[in-house]
Structures are given as C-alpha cells and as structure tokens.
N, C-alpha and C positions, 0 to 999 in steps of 0.2 A: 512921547513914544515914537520908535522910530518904523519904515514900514519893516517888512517882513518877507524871505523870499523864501518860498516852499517849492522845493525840487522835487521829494520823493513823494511819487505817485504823479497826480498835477500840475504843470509847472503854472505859478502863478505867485503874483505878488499881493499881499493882505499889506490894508491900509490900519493905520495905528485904534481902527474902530472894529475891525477883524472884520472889513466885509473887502471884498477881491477887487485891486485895483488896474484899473487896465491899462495894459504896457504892450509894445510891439516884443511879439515872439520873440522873434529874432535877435533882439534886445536882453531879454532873459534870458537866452541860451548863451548869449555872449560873457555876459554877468556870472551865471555858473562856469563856463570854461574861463572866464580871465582868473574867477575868482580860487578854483581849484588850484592853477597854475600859483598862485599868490601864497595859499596853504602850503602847498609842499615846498616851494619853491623859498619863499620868503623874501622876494625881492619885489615886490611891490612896482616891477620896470613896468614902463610903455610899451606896448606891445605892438609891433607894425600890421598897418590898415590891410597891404595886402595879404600879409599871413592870414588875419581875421575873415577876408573874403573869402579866402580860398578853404577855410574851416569850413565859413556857412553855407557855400553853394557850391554845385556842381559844374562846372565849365570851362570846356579850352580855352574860350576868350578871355584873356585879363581884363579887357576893357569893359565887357559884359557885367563880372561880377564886381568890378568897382564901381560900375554906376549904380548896383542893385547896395552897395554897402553904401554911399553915398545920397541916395534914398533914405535909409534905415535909418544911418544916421541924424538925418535932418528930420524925420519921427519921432525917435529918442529924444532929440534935445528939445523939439514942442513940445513931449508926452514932460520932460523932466521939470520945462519951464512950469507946465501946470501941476504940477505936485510940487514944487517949492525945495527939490531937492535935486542934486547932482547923484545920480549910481552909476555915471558911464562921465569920466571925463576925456573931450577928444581935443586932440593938436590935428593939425596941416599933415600928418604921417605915422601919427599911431594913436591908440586911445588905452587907455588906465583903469580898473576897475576902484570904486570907491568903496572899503568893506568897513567904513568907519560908519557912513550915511544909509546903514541898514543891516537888518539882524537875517539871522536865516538857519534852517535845518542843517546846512551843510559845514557849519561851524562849530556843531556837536557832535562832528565826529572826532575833532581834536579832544585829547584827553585831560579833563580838569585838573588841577594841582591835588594832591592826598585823596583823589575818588580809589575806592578798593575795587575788587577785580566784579565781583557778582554785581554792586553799582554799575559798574560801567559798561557791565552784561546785557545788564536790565535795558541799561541806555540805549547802548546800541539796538537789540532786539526789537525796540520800542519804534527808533527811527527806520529801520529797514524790512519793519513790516510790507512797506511798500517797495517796487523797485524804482531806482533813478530814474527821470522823467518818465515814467511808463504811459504818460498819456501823449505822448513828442511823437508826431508822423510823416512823413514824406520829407527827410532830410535827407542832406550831402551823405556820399559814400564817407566822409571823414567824420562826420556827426555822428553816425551809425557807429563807427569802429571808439570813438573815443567814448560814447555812452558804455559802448558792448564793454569796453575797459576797466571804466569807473566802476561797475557794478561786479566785474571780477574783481576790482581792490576794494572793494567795500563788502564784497561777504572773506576774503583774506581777511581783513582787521578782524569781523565777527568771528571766525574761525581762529584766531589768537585769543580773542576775549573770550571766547569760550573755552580755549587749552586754559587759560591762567586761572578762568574762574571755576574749572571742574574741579581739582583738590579742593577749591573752599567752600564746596556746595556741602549742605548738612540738615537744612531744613525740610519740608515739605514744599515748601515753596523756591527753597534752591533750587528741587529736583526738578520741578515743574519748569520751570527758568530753562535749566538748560535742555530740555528737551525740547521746548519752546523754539528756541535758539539752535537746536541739530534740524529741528523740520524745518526750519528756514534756510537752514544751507542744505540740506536734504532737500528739498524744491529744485538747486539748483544744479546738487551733482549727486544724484540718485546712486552714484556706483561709486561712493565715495566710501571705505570699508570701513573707516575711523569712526566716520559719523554715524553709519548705520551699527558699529559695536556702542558709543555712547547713548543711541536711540534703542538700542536692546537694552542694555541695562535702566535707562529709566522706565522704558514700558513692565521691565519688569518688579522691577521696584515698589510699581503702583498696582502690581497684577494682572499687567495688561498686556502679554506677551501676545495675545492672539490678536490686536488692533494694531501690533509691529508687522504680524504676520500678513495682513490686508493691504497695510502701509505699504507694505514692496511689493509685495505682487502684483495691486493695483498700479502700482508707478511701471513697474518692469511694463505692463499690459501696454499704458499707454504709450512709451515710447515706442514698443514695438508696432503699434499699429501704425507708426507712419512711414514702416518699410515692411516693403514682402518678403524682404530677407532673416527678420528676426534681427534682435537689440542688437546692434554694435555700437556701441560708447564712442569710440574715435574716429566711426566716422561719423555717428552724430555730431561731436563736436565738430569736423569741417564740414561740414552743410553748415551748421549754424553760423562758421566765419565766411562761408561764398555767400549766403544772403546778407551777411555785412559788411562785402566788400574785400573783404581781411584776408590774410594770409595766413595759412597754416602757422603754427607758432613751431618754436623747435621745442624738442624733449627739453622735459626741467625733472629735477630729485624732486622723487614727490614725499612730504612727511609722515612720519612712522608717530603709532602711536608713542615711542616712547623718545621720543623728540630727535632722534635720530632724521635718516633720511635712506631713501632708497634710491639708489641711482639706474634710470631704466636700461635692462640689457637688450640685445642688440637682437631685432626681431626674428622671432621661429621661421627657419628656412624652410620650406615647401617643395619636394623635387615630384613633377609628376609624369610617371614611368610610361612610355607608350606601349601599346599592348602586344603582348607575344600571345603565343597560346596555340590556335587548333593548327598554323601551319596554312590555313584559306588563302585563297589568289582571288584576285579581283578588286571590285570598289569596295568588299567591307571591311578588308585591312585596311587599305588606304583612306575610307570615310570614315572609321574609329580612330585610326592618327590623326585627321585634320579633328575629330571631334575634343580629342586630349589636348590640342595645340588651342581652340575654340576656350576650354576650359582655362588654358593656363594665361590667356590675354585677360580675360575676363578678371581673373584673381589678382591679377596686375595693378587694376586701380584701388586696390584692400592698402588700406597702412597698418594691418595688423598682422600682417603676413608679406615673409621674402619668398617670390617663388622665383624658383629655377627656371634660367629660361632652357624650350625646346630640346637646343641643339646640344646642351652640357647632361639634361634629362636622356637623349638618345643616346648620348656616349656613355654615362651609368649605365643604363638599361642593357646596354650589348657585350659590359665589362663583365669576365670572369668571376671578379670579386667586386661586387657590386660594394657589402658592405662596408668595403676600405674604402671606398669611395664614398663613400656615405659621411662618416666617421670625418676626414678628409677635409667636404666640404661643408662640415657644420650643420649638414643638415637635421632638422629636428622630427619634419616628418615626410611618410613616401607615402602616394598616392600609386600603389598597385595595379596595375590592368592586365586583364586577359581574356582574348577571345574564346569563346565557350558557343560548342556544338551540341544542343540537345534535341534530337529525332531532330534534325535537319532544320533547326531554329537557330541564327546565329544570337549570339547575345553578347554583352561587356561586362563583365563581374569588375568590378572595381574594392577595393581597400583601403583602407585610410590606415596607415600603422605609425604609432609613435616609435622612432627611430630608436631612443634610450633603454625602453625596455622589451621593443617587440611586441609590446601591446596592437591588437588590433581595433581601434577606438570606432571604425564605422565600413559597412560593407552592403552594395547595393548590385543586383543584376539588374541592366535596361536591355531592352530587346531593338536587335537587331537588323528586324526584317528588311529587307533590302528599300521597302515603298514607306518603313518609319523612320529610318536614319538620313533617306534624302529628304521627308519630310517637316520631321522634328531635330536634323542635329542640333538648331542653334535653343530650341525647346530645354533637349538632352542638357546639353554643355551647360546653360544658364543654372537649371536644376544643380547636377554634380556642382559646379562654383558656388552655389547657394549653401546648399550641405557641407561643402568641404570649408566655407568659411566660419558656418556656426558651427562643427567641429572642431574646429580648430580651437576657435573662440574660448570655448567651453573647456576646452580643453587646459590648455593653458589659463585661465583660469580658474581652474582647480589647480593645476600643477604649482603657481604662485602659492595659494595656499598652504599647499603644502610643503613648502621650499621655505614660507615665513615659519610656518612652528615646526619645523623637524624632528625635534622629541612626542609633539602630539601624536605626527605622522606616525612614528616610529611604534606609538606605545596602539593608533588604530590599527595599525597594519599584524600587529598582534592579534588584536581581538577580533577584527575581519578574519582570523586564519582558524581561532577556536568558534566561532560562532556558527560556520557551514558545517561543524559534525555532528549535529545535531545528538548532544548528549548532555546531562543535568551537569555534569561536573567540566566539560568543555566551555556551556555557554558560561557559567559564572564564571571560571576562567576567564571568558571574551569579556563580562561585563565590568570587571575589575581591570581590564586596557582597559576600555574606554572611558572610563573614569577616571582611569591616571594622563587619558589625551587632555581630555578636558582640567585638567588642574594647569596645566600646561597653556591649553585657550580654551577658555571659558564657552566660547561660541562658535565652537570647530562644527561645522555642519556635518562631517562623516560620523563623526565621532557621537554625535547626539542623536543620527538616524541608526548606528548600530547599535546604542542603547537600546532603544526603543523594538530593533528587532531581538534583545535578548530578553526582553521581558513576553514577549509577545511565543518565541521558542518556548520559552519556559511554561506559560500558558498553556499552550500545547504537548508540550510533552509530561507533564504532571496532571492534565486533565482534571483536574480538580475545580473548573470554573471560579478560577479566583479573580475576581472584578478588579481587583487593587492590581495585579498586574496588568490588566488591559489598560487601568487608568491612567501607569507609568507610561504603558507603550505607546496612549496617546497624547501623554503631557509633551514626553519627549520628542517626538515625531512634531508635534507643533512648535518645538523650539528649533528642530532641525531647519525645517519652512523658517521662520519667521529668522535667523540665520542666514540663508542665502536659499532665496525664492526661486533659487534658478537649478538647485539643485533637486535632482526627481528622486533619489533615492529618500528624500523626508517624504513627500507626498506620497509612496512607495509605501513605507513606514504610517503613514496616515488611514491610508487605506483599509491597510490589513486589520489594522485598531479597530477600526471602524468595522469592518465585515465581522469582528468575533463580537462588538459591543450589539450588536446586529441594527446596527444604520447600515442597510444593503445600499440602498440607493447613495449615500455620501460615501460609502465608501468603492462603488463604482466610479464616482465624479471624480473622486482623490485618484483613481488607478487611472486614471483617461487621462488628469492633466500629465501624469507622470510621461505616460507614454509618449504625450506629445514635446513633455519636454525636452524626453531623448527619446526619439521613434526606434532606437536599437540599443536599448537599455534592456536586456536580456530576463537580469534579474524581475525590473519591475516589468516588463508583460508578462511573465511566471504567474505574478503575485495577481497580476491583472485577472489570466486566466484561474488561478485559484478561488476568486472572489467570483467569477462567471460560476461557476462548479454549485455556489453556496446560491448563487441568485435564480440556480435554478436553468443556468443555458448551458448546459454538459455541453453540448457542440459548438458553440461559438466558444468555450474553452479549452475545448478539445482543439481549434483551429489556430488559439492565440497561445495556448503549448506549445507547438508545433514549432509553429514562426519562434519562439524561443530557444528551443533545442536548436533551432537550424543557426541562428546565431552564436549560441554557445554549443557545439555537439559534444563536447566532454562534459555531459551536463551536468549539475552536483544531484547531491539525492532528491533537495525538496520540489523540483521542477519532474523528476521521474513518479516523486509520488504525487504531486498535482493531472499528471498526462493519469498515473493510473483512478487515481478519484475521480475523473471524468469520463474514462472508460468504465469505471464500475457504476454511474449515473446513467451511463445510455444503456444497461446490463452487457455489458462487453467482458464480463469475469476473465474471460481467460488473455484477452488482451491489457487486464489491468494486470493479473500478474506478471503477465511479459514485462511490463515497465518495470515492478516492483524486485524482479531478476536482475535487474540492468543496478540496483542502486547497490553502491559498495556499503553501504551497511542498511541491512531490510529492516532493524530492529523494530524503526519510528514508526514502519508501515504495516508491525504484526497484526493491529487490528482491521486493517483494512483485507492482510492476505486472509486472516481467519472468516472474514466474510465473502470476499470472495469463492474459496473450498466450500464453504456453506452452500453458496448460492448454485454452485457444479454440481454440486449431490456428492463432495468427497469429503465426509467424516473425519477418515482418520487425520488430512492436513487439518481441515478445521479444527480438531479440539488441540493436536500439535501446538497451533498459532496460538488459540485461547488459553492454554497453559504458560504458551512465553510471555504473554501480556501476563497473567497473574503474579505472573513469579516477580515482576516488576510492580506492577500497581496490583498490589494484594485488595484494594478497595474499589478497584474499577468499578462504575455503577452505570450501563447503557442509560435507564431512563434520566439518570442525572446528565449524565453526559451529554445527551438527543436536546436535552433542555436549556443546556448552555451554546449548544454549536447551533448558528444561524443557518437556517434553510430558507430562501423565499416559500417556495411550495410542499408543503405537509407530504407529499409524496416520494419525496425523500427522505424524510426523517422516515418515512414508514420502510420501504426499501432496506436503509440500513440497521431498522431495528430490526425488523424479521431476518437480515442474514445476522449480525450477532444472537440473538435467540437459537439459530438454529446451527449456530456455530458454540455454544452452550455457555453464554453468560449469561 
C-alpha cells in the first residue's frame, strides 16, 4: 500500500498502516501545490526552486528565502530517505512532484470514467465536507490567496455537480444529497439566490420550511454582527480578500438558475443634493454642506454604490430642471436635503428617493443645534452613510428581484393594488394575482407576504373566527421569511398571524424584527402599533401610529382605523372617530363608529352604524367575536362589549 496524502481539513500524511506519518509542512504544502498544478495542468514539468520559494515564504530577500527552501529541502529528502519513498523529486534548479509514489484525497476530485451525476455528488459532498487545508496557519501572503482559490474552484465543481445532479434526484435520499450539498455551498455564499431557492425546495419537500427559515436568518445574524453597518455581501467579500493579501477580483456573469447567465450592470448612481431650504446665514448652512460633502466621502469607499461627486451634486442642486439632469446622468437615486426651522430649532430633513419612480424609500430629521452639528457632524454623517448604504442595498435588492421575474412582479403589483380596499371581493381579487405571481416564481417573497395578508383581511372582515384562514396567513408568511430573511413585510405578515392566533408576545417579537429590518417600513410599524392596541398599550400604539402616518401622510384606511382603535382603548371616542372621518371608505370601521356613538351617549348614530354592520354580516355575534379577537387584558374585551351592547347588538 502506498502512503496517503489528506489535504481537506488536516494536512497530513497517513502511513499504509493508517496511523499519521511525519513529514516537514512545508513539504506537504509543496506536494499539494506542485501536485494541483500537475491535475489541471497535465504536464508533469519541473518547476523552478525559486518560484517555489517565493510561494512558501514571505520576503524581499531572494537570498533569505532560498536558504529557508534549501533547508526544507535537505529535510524532505532525510524525512523521504526514512520512508523508502520519493514524493518530492529535486535537481540543482527545480523539483517535480511524484503523484505515482502516493494516493491522496485531492485526486478524487477528478471524475471517474461512467460515474453518474448523484455518484459523483455523493463523492464530492463527502470529500468537502471539510475545507482545504483548514488546519494550515501563519503562511505566505501567496499561500493564503492560492488556498483562498482552491477552495473557490472546489465548491465551483460542487456547484456543477450539483446543477447536473438536481434533474436526477428522485429518491428520499436524493433529496437529502442535495440539500446536503446546497448547505455546503450555502456555508460559503449565504447570499447565493440559486442555492438558497434549491434549499427551499428540499426543506420543503421534507416539511421543513421553517428550519430554511432559521437557516437564513441565523446566517444573515451572523454576518451582520461583524459590522455596525448591517450585511453588505461585497464588501464582505473584500475584507475577506485584504485579509488574504488578494485583490478585489473584477465583475464575472454570475449563473441563472436556468443555465443562462447574468451579466452585472453598472452600479446605482447616488447623487447627494446639498441643502436648500429656510434661506439661514451663518455656520449652519455652511456646517450642513460640509456635513453632505462628510457623507458623500464616506459612501465613496462602498463598491455597491456610484456616488456623485460634490461639485456635479451642487451644479444639479442649483439647475432649473434638476430632473433632466438627473435622467442625463444615469442617476438611480437622490439624496434630498433641506434646511428646516421649527420654533427656532434648525434641523436637516433628508430623503432618500428612487429616481425611476419617485418613490421615496427613506427619510430622517437630525437636529441642528448650533453646539450638536459642531459636535456630532462627523457622528451625523457616518449615521446618514450608514442608512443610506443599507437603503440602497435593500433596495436594489428587491428591485433585482423584481427585474428577474417581471410577470410575477406584474401579476403582485396587481394584487398589492386590490388588497389595500379592504373588501371581500377586492381581496380575493388580490389573492388570485398573487397566485398567478407565484406560478411565475414559486418563492417570490412579496408575493407570499401578500397572500398571507389576504387571508388574514379576509379573517377580518367576515369575522367569523375562521382558524383555517389564520393558519394560511401564517403558513404563508413563514414562506415569505424563510424566502428572503431580509425582507420585513413577511415578518410583518408573521406578526399579525400571530396577534389574531393570540401568541401576543411572538407576535410582538415578529413586529420588532420587522421594524428593525426597515425602521421606515410604514406599513409594518401600522401593523406593529395595531398588535400594541391588542397587547393592551393603547399609548405606545397610539405613538407607533403616529410615527407611521408621519411617514406615509396619505395614509390608507387600515393605519386610520388602527390610530382610531387605539383612541377608543384610551376612551378618546370622539378622537377615534376623527380618524375613522379621515378613511375613504368607513365601512371596515362600522363596528368600531357604532361603538364609539355608544360610548358618547348618541343613540341614533350608534344604531345607524349597528344597522350597516347587519346589513352585511346578518350573523354578527359580539360574544363570538370578543372570543376570537386577542386582548392581553380582559378590560378590553369588557370596554368593547359594553359599547357594542349599548350600541344594540
């Protein structure tokens, strides 16, 4: 038997008795790199002594590191005379690897003669359980980058062996294989959309849609904890090539599930506006421009973002017709500012707007004060570049999505359009788009959070406390999540499931991550504060309304009837029906105005209202109804039985 050289995980050589024979490192790292070059390469040449030096060490001196290989070698060939075998043959000027006088893992990666695709799945899966030399430490900057290499063309092969052998997966044990095989390259490119749609479908295959949903959340968590700025992907990847020495790579087509390729377009332009606005003289025009100028350096070292620089941003800023200018120079999105005077407070209202649609994706006031801006601007600036990069981020990351399935898009943007009118034959409407999004892609994350909110309306407005529709609206809502972890409209969707199944407390925790996931996610702090209202803090949801409408002020109905169900909780009747005034269709809210007139002492609107709810739900039943809708504290549920009772149901 011959020895054995095991690379993945341990580098070490096993003697033909399987116990570990001892070889100089540096020796065995040579052996792997002469022997790779031999595999791909096929030419079995000499390879020059000082090349090899200059792999294994680090140093300006040539002379230094030939006397450290000239060493090494005179080790090798003791350690080889006592083993009775050549693995390193040297001349006067190069040396040769011998792949005859020994077996090794790295020789299973070439592909057998007649091996079928799931065989060779297995194979690979089996060998890269581990990563290449993962226990190898304190090497050459060149050692570091050709490891970092090897281990990217070694999950490439595994990521073809697993494209070939997905079609011919069928068993139990197929499925298993390849999911096997997606968490192993799922380890090492988390934001990989391929692998995470092939790790959706087997988790769900086995029924295990909510252990995909953990899977990414938990992976998103931990990359983000090792920056204050939240996940950015590309510059994770260079950090990881400045600790290896390496150099940013350039843009490559990256592969489509359907074997295509995408080829990456040319990064979202950033133009950020310096601030116009109250007209003020002094240092805090001038300290809020160097503060935008502070911002726009900063966003400078981002590779996921072009920003404009200063001086092209002031000549925008001062043009007539900004948005030809805009248009013009390709910009995708404008960072807004304006000075803002309230009772002698200066402050910066800033914007975030996608240029395409006029959307306004993010909007913050910081204050001004004369002794915070010379204090904190470089505080301010870092803040705003933080935001405005995971803005961006996100942003365009949705917008990709929706640029790959454009008919899903098409067929959600329907159903998001009938699903805000809150009516029985609206929502099913809505919920038939999004079922024709999802025929389109199976794991459209909008498209599976706006299901999830049609069944959940529907719940609602039939009052009928149907369990099977809350169970849809939290099946789906957990596919939403377990979809793309990053989007808050599923946890959104989780939430509110959760407050009517009455888990108050999960479904608190689900509106918290949402908000955090987008702190100006309008809809979901609504839904946030709506689930306050149920838990029993009328005023902390009376405060997280607020902040909602202030983000969106054209608000739709169900955010005016959450503001009014939290004024009728702290007994504010006639400020909840101010709100319930405000919504372009009152209908959703009849039983709420009928109890409110109750609670006034005004008969004739209270029976008014209790007539229009019958005329609809001819079965309405308060104590069925009190029995199904979640209140933390019984003194709500009593509150809104005695105004409906005295509002005559």
């Amino acid at each position: 038997m011959k020895l054995r050289l095991e690379s993945f995980g341990e580098l070490r050589l096993i003697d033909p008795a399987g116990k570990p024979a001892a070889f100089p490192e540096k020796g065995l790292l040579a052996i792997c790199y002469l022997l790779d070059r031999d595999l791909r390469d096929g030419t079995g040449s000499e390879y020059p002594r000082p090349a090899l030096a200059r792999f294994l060490w680090d140093s300006h001196d040539n002379s230094d590191i030939m006397a450290n290989l000239r060493k090494t070698i005179s080790r090798i060939q003791a350690r080889q005379i006592e083993l009775g075998t050549e693995l390193l043959a040297f001349t006067a000027t190069g040396v040769r690897v011998r792949p005859d006088a020994f077996s090794g893992d790295l020789f299973e990666l070439t592909n057998p003669e007649g091996e079928g695709a799931v065989d060779r799945l297995q194979r690979l899966v089996a060998l890269l359980r581990q990563d290449f030399l993962a226990g190898l430490a304190d090497q050459s900057v060149n050692t570091r980058q050709w490891i970092a290499g090897q281990r990217d063309r070694h999950m490439a092969v595994l990521v073809d062996a697993l494209k070939t052998a997905l079609p011919m997966a069928q068993s139990r044990e197929d499925v298993s294989l390849i999911k096997e095989a997606a968490l192993r390259i799922f380890r090492e490119a988390p934001d990989d959309e391929n692998i995470r749609r092939i790790l959706l479908d087997a988790y769900e295959s086995e029924g295990e849609l909510e252990k995909a949903r953990r899977l990414f959340e938990r992976s998103k968590h931990e990359l983000e904890s090792e920056f204050d700025i939240g996940l950015d992907v590309q510059a994770l990847r260079e950090v990881r090539k400045i600790f290896a020495g390496g150099q940013p790579p350039q843009s490559v087509a990256m592969p489509l599930s359907d074997g295509g390729v995408r080829v990456p377009g040319p990064l979202p332009r950033l133009v950020l506006l310096p601030p116009g606005g109250t007209g003020a003289v002094g240092a805090v025009p001038m300290l809020s421009e160097a503060l935008i100028e502070d911002v726009t350096i900063g966003l400078c070292t981002l590779n996921t973002v072009s920003v404009v620089a200063p001086h092209t941003a002031a000549r925008i800023a001062h043009n007539a017709d900004k948005a030809e200018l805009i248009l013009r120079h390709s910009i995708s999105y404008v960072l807004d500012t304006r000075l803002t005077d309230r009772a002698g407070s200066p402050a910066l209202f800033v914007q975030l707007i996608y240029a395409g649609s006029d959307e306004v994706i993010w909007a913050e006031r910081f204050s001004l004060e004369k002794y915070e801006l010379i204090t904190h601007r470089r505080e301010i600036a870092r803040q705003i570049a933080r935001e405005l990069a995971g803005q961006v981020r996100r942003h365009e990351t949705m917008r990709d999505s929706f640029e790959g399935n454009s008919a899903a898009y098409h067929s959600y943007l329907l159903g998001l359009r009938d699903v805000k009118r809150l009516a029985l034959p609206d929502v099913r409407r809505s919920r038939k788009a999004f079922r024709e999004a999802l025929q389109h892609s199976a794991h459209f994350a909008p498209a599976l959070s706006g299901l999830s909110r049609t069944f959940l309306v529907e719940w609602l407005l039939t009052a009928r406390g149907d369990s099977e529709l809350l169970g849809l609206a939290e099946d789906y809502a957990n596919r939403a999540i377990a979809a793309d972890p990053s989007f808050a409209a599923g946890f959104r969707e989780l939430g509110v499931a959760k407050l009517y199944l009455g888990d108050l407390d999960e479904s608190v925790l689900a509106l918290k991550l949402a908000e955090e996931l987008s702190p100006h996610y309008a809809d979901g702090i609504a839904s946030y504060a709506d689930t306050l209202v149920h838990a029993s803090r009328p005023a902390d949801a009376l405060a997280k309304i607020e902040r909602a409408i202030s983000l969106n002020p054209l608000s739709p109905t169900d955010y005016l009837w959450t503001a009014a169900g939290a004024n009728f909780a702290l007994g504010h009747y006639a400020e909840a029906l101010e709100q319930i005034a405000l919504m372009d269709d009152r209908t959703p809210a009849d039983r709420l105005s009928a109890a409110c007139w109750a609670m006034l002492g005004d008969m004739k609107n209270a029976r008014l209202y209790m007539r229009k709810v019958r005329e609809i739900y001819p079965d309405f039943d308060v104590d069925k109804w009190l029995s199904v809708v979640p209140f933390k504290e019984q003194w709500q549920k009593e509150q809104y039985r005695e105004a409906l009772r005295r509002a005559g149901f």
